[in-house]
N, C-alpha and C positions, 0 to 999 in steps of 0.2 A: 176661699181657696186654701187658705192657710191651715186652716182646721183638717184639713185632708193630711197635710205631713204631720201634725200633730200628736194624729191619735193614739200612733203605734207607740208615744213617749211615753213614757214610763210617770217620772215627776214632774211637778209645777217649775221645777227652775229649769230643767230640760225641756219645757215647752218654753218657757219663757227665750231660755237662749236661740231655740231656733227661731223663732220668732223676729227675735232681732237682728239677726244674720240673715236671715229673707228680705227683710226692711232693710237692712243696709247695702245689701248684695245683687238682690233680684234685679236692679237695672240693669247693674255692671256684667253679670255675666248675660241679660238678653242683649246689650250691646256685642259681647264677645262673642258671642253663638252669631247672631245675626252677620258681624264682620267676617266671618269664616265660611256661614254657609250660604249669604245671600237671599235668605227664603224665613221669613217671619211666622209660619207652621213652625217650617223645621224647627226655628232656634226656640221656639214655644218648649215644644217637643224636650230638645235637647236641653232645655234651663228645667224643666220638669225631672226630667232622668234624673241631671247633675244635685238636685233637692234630696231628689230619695236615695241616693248614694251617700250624701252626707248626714243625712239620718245616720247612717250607718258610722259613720266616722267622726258625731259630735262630738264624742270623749272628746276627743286629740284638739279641739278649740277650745281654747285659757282665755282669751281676750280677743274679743267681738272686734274691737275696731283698729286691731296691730297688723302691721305687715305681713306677718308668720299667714295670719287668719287670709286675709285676701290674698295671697298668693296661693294659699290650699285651696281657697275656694276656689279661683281662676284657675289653676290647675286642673282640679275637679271636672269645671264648664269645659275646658277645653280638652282633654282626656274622654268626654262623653259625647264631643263632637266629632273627632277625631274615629270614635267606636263608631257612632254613627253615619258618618261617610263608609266606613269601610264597609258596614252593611251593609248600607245602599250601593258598593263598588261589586259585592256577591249579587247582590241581586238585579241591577242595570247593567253590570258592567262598565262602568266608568274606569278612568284608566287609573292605576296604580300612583302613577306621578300626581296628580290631583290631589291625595291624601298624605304620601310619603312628603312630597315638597313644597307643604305648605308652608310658609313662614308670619308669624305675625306680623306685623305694619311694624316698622321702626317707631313711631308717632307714639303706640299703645305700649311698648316696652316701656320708654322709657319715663312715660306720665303714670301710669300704674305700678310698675316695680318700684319706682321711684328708688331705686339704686343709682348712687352717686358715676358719676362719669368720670370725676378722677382715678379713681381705683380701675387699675390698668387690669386686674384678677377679671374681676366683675364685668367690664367690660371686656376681656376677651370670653367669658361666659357668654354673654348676653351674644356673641357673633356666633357660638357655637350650634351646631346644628338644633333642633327642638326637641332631637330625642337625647342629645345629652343635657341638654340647658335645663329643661324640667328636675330631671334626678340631680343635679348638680345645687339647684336653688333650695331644694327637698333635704336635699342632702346636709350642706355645708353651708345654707345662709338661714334657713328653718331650723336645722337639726337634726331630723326625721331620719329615725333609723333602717334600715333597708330590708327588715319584713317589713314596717309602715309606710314606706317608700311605694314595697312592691303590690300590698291592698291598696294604699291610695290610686296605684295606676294602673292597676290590674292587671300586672306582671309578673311573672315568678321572679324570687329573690335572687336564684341564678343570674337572672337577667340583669338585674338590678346591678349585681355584680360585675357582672361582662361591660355594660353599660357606662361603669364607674372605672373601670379600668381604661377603658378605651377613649373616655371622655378626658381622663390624664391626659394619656398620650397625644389628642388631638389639643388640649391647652397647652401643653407641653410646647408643641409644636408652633404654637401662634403667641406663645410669649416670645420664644428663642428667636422668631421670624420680628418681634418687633424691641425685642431688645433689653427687654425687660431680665428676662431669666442669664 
């Protein structure tokens, strides 16, 4: 199966890296697909997609096995599942609220981001809703500038913008409420 993302690479080290970001990755995100959409096709499906999208954005992975890497990846998986509920919402009609209010498990935040619990920032991040907490993490605990921001999530940069502005305001908002700021 692996030989399938491969082909379109260009060099030996660009095959080799993805290679090992399938092997390091591939479970963690069919657990993450699978925990969101319940259906082991689907999350097949959706860990397939999120592969061939990352194709697309190897460059931007330095180090196979750092934080930076597994939160693009997991971003990635979950941004392609997210795509794909909402297709499936055009065309079953499933309701809106199903894919706008999803939340991750509290369980998998904080075993996977592995972001410290002291840090009162981070952790009001992490309470933030998922469409700020994604750009937020992309943003200012990755890096990722916001054209890279806005390919990785398949968002216009406006949005990215709007996104970042608004995402202040609601931490803003939930430091001030707990004392912090």
């Amino acid at each position: 199966m692996i030989l399938f993302y491969t082909v379109p690479l260009e060099t030996e080290a660009e095959k080799t890296k993805f290679e090992l970001i399938y092997e390091k990755y591939h479970k963690l995100m069919l657990y993450v697909a699978m925990e969101m959409l319940n259906n082991q096709m689907a999350a097949e499906d959706a860990v397939h997609s999120a592969f061939l999208k990352l194709l697309h954005h190897l460059d931007q992975v330095e180090e196979i096995s750092g934080n930076k890497t597994k939160r693009f990846v997991l971003t990635i998986t979950e941004r392609t599942v997210i795509d794909m509920m909402r297709r499936n919402k055009r065309e079953r009609k499933i309701s809106l609220d199903e894919v706008e209010d999803w939340q991750m498990p509290g369980k998998f935040q904080e075993s996977y981001y592995e972001l410290p619990e002291e840090n009162r920032v981070i952790t009001a991040i992490k309470n933030m809703p998922k469409l700020y907490q994604d750009i937020f993490l992309l943003k200012y605990s990755s890096g990722y500038e916001n054209c890279e921001i806005s390919k990785i999530l398949d968002i216009s940069e406006d949005s990215v913008r709007k996104r970042i502005s608004r995402g202040k305001i609601k931490l803003e908002k939930i430091l001030n409420g707990e004392g912090v700021l």
